[in-house]
Each structure stands twice: as C-alpha cells, then as structure tokens.
Backbone as a printed PyTorch tensor [residue, N CA C, xyz], in Angstrom:
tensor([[[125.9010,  63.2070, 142.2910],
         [125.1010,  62.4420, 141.3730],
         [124.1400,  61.5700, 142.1700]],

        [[123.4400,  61.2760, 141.6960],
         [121.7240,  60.8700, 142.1350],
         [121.4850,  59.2170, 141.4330]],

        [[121.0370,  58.3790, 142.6070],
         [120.6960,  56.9750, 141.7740],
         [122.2710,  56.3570, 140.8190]],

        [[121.6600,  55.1280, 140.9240],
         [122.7950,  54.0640, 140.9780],
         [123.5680,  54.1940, 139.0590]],

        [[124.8450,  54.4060, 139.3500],
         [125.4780,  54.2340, 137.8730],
         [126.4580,  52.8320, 137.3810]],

        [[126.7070,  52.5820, 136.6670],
         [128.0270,  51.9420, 136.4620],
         [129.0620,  53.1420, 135.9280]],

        [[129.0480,  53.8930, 135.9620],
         [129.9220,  54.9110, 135.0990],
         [130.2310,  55.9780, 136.5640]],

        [[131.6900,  55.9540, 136.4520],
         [132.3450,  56.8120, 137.6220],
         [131.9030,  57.9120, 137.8870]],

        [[131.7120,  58.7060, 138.4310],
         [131.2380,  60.0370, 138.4220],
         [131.9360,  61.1140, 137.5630]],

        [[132.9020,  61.1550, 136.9110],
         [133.2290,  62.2640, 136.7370],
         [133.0320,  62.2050, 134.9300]],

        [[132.5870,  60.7920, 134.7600],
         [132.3940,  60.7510, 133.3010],
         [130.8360,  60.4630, 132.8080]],

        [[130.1490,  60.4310, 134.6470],
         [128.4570,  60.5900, 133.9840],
         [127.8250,  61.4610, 133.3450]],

        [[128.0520,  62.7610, 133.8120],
         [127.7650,  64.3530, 133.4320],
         [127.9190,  64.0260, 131.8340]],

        [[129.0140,  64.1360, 131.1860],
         [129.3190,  63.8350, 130.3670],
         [128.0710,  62.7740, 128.9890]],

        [[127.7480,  61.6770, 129.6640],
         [126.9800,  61.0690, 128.6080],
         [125.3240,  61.2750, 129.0310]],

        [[125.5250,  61.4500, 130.2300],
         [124.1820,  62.2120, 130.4360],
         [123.4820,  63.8510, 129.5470]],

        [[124.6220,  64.2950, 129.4000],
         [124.0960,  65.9290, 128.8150],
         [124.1600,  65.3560, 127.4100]],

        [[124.9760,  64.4230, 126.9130],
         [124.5400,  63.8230, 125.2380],
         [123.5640,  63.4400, 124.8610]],

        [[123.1980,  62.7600, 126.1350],
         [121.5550,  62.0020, 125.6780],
         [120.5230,  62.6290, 124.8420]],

        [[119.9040,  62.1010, 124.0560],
         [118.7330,  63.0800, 123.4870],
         [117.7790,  63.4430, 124.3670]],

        [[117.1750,  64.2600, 124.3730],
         [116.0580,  64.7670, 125.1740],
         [114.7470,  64.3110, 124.8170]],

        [[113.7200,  64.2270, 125.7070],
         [112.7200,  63.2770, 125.3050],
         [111.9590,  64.3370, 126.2730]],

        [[111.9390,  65.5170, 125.4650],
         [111.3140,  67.0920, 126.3530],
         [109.9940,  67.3740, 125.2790]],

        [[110.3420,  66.7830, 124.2730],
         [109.1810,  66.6300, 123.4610],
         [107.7540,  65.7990, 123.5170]],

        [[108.2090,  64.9880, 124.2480],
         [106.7720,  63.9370, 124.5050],
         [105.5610,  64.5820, 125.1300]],

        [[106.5350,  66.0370, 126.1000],
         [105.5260,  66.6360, 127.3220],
         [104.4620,  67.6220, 126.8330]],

        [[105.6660,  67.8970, 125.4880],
         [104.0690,  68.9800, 124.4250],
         [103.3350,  69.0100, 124.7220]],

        [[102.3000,  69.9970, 124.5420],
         [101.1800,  69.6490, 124.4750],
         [100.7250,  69.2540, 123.3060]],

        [[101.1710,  70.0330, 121.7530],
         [100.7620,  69.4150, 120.3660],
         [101.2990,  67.8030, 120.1590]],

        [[102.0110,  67.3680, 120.7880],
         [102.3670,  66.0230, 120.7240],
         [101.0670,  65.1740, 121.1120]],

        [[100.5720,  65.7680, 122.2800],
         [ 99.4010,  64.8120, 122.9310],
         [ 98.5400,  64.3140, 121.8560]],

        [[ 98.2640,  64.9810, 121.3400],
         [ 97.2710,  65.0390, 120.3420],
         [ 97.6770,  63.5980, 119.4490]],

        [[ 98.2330,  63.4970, 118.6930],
         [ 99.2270,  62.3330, 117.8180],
         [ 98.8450,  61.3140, 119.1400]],

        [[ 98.7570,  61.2480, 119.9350],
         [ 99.1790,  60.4300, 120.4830],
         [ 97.7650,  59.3150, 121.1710]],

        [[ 96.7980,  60.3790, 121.1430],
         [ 95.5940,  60.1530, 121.2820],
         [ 94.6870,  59.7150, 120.0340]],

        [[ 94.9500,  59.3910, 119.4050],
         [ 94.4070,  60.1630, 117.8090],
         [ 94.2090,  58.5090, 117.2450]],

        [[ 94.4080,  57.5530, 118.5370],
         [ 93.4490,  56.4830, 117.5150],
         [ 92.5180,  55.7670, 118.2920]],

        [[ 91.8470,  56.3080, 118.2100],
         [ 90.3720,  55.9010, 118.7900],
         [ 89.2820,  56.3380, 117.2370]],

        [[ 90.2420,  57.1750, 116.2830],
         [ 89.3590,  57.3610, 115.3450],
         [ 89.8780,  56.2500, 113.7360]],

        [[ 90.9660,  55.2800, 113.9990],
         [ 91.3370,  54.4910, 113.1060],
         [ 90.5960,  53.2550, 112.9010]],

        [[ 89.2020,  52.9430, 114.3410],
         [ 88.4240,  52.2680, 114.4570],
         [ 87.6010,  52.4390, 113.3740]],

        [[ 87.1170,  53.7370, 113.0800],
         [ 86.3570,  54.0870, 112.1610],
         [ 86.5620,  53.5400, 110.7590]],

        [[ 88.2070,  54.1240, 110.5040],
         [ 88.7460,  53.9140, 109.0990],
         [ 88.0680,  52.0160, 108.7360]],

        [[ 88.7340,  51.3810, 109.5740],
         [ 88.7280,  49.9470, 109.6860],
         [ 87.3400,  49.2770, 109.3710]],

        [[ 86.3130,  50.0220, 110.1290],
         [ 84.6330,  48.9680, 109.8370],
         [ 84.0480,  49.9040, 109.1000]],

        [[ 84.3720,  50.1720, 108.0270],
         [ 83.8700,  50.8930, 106.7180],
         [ 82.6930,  49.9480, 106.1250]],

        [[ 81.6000,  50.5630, 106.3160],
         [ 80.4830,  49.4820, 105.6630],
         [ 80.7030,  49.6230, 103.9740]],

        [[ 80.5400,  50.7690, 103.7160],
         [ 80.6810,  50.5580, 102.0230],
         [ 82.1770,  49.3960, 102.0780]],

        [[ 83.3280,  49.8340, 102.0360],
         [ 84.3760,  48.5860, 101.8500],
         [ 84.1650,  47.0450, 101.8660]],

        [[ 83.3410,  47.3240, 103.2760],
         [ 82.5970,  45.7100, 103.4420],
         [ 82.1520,  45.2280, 102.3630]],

        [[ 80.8960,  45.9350, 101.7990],
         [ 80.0370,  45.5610, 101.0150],
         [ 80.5910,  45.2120,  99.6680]],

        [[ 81.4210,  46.1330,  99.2340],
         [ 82.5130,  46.0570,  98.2110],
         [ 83.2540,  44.5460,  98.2340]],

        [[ 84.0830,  44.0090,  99.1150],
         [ 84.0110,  43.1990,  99.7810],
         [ 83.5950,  42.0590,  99.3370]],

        [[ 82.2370,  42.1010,  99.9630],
         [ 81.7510,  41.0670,  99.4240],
         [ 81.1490,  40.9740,  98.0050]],

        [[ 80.6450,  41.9210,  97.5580],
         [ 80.4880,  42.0300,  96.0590],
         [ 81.4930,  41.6450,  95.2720]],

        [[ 82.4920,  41.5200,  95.6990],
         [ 83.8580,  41.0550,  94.6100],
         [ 84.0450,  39.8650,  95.0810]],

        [[ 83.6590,  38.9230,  96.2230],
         [ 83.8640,  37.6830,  96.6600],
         [ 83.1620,  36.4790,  96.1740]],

        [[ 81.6970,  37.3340,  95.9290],
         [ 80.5500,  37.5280,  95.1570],
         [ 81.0470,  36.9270,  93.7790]],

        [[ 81.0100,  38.0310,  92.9410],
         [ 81.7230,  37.5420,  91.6590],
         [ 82.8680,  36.7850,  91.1160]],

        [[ 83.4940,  36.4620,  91.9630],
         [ 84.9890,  35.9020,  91.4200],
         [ 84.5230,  34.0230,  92.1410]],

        [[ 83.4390,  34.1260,  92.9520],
         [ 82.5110,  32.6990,  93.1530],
         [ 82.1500,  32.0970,  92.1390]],

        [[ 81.2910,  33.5000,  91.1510],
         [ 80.5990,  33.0140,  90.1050],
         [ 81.1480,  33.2370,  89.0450]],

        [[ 82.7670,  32.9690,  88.7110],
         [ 83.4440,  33.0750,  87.5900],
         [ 82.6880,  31.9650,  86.1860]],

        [[ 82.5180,  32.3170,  85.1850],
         [ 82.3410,  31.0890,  84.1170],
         [ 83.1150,  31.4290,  83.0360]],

        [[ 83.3090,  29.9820,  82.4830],
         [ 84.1100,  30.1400,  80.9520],
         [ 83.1570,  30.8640,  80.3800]],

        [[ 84.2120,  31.6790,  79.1670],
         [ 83.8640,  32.6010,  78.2560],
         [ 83.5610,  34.0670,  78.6150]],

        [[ 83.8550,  34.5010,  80.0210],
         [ 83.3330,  35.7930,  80.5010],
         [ 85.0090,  36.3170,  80.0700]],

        [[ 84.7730,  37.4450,  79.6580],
         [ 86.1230,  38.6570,  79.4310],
         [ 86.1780,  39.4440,  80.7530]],

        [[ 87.3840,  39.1540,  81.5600],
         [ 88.1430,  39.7600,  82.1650],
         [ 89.1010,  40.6250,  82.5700]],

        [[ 89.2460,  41.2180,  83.6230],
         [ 90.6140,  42.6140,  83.4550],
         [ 91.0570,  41.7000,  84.8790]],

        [[ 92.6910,  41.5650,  85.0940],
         [ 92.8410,  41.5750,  86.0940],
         [ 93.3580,  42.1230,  86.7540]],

        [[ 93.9020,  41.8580,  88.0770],
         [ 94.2170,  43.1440,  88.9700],
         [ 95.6840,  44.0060,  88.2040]],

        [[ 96.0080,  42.9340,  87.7670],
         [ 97.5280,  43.6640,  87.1720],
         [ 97.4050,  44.8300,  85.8390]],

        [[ 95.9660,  44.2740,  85.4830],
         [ 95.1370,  44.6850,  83.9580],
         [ 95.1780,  43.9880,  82.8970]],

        [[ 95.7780,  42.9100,  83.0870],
         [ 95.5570,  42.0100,  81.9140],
         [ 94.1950,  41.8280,  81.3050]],

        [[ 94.0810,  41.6530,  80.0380],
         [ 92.4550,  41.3200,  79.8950],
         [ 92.1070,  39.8610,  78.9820]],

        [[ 91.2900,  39.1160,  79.2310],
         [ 91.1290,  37.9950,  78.4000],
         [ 89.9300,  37.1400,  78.3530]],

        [[ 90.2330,  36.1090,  78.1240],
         [ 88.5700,  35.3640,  77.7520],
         [ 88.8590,  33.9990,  79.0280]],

        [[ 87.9710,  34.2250,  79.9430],
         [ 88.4640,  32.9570,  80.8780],
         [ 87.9510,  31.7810,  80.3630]],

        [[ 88.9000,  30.2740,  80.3430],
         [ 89.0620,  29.1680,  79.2910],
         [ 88.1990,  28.3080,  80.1920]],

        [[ 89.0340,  27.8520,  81.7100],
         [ 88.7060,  27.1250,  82.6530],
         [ 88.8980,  27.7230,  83.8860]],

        [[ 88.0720,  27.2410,  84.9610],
         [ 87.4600,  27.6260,  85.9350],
         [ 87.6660,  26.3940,  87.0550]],

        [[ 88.8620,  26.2890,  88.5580],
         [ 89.0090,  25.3240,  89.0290],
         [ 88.5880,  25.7390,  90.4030]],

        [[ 88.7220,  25.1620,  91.6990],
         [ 88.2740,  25.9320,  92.8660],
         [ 89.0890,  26.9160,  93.3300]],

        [[ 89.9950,  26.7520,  92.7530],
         [ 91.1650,  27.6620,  93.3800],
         [ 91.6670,  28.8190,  92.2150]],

        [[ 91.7100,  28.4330,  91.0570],
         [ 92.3690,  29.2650,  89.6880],
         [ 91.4260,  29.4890,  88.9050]],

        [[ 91.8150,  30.2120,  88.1400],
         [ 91.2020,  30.7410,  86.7650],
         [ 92.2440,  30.5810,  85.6520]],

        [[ 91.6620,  30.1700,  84.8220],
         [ 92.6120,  30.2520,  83.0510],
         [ 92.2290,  30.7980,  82.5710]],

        [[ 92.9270,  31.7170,  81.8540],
         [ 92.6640,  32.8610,  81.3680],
         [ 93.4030,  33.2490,  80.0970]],

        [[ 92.8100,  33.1820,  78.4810],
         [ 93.1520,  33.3260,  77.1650],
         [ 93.6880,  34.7770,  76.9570]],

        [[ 94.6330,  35.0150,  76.9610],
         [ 95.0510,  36.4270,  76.9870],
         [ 95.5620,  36.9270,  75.5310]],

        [[ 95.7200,  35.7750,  73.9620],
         [ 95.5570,  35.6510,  73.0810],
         [ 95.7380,  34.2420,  72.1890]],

        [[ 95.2620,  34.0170,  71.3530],
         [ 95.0490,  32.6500,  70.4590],
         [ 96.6820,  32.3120,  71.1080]],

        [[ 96.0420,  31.0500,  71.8700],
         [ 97.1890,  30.1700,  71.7760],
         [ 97.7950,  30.2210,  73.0820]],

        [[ 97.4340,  31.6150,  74.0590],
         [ 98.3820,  31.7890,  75.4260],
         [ 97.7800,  31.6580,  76.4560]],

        [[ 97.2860,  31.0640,  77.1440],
         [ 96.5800,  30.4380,  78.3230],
         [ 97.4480,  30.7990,  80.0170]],

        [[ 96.7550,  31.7300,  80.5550],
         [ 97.5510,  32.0800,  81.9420],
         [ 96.5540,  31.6840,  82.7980]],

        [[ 97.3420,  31.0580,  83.9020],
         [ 96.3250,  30.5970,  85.3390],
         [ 96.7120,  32.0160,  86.2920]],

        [[ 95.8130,  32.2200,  86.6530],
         [ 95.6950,  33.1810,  87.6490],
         [ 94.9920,  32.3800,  88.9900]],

        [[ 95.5890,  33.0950,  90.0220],
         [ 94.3010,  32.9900,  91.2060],
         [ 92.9040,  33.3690,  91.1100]],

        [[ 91.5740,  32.7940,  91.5870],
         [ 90.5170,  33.7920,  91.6500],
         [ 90.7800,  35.1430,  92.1670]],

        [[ 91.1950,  35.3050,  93.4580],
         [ 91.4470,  36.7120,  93.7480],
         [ 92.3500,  37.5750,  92.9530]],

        [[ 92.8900,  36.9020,  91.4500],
         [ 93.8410,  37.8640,  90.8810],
         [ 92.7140,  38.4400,  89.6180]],

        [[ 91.4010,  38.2380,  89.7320],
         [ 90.3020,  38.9830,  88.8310],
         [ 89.8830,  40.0980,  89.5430]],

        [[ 89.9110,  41.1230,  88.8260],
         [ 89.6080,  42.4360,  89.1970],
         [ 87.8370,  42.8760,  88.9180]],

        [[ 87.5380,  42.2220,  87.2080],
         [ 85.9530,  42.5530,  87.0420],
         [ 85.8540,  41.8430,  85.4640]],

        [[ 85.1010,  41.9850,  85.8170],
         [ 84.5520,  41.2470,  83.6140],
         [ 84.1230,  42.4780,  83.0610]],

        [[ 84.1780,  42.3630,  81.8580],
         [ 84.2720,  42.9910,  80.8450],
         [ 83.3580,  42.8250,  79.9610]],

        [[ 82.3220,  44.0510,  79.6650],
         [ 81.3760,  44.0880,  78.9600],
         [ 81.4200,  44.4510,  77.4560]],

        [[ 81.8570,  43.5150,  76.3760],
         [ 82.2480,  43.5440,  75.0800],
         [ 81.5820,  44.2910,  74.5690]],

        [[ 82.3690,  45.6830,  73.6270],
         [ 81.7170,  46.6880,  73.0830],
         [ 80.8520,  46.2410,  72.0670]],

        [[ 80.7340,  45.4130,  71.2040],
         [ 80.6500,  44.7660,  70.1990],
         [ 79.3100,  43.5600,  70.6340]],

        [[ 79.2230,  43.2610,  71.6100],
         [ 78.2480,  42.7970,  71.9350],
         [ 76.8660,  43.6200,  72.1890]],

        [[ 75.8000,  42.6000,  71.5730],
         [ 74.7160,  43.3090,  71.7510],
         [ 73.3430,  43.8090,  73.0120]],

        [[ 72.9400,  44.7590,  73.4770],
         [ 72.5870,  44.4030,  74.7440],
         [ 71.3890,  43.4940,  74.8870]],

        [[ 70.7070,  43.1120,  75.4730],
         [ 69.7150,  41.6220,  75.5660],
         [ 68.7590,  42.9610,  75.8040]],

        [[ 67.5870,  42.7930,  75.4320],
         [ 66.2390,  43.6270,  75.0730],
         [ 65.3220,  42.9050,  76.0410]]])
C-alpha cells in the first residue's frame, strides 16, 4: 500500500474498493456541464427583463387612489390609500387589504368604462 493511512493494511483494500468512483468527472460529455456557464451571464443581463423592470417600478411609483388593480396573488380591487411603503386596497364594500407596493401586479382597465376620445 502506497501513502500514509490510519487504517491497517489489511483492512484498507477493503474500504478503498467501496469508495465510489469519481471515473466520471474524466468524461468527456461531463466536460461540457461543466463549462457551460459562461453562457448564464447572458440569461442574467436580459435587457428586455430590465426594462420590464423598470416599467413595473415605474408604475407601482405612480400608484393613485381609485385605480383598479390585480395583484400578484390576483386579487383585484379599487386602491383606497396610497402610503410610501403600502397600498390599500378595496377588494369589496367594506374590506380594505394593505398590500405592499411590490405586491401590485398591473391596473385594470374597467370594461364599462368609457375610452377618452
């Protein structure tokens, strides 16, 4: 036996041939996986996402009472009050929920409303 053990010799063989083998790393189809993020850079600085981004950072800035909302969960309602941090949000006569700003998903363009000419 070769290089330093704590384990007697006649019981190294033994946990040595148990070991898992790590004969797989030398693949060559492994290499590949292994190399393969230099292209997750890409995923990450997505300009459309960006822009998205900020378009929703955008709007949930310019929250005002009375705009109809969906939020991320899908709730939908009539926002009451507007604080730096929350939104209140009428979800029917009488039920008033605070949400986070970031828990607005988009406003809601009332079917029933008429379009401005």
């Amino acid at each position: 036996m070769t290089g330093f053990s704590f384990l007697p010799d006649a019981t190294a063989h033994v946990c040595h041939a148990s070991a898992p083998s790590l004969a797989y790393l030398r693949r060559p189809d492994f290499l590949p996986a292994t190399r393969g993020h230099g292209s997750r850079d890409v995923l990450l600085y997505d300009p459309a996402q960006q822009r998205r981004s900020a378009e929703a950072k955008k709007f949930r800035a310019a929250l005002a009472k009375g705009a109809n909302v969906v939020t991320i969960g899908g709730l939908h309602g009539r926002v009451v009050d507007v604080n730096e941090d929350t939104v209140t949000v009428e979800v029917d006569k009488g039920v008033r929920l605070r949400f986070d700003r970031s828990a607005i998903a988009r406003e809601v363009v009332s079917k029933n409303a008429t379009p401005a000419a």
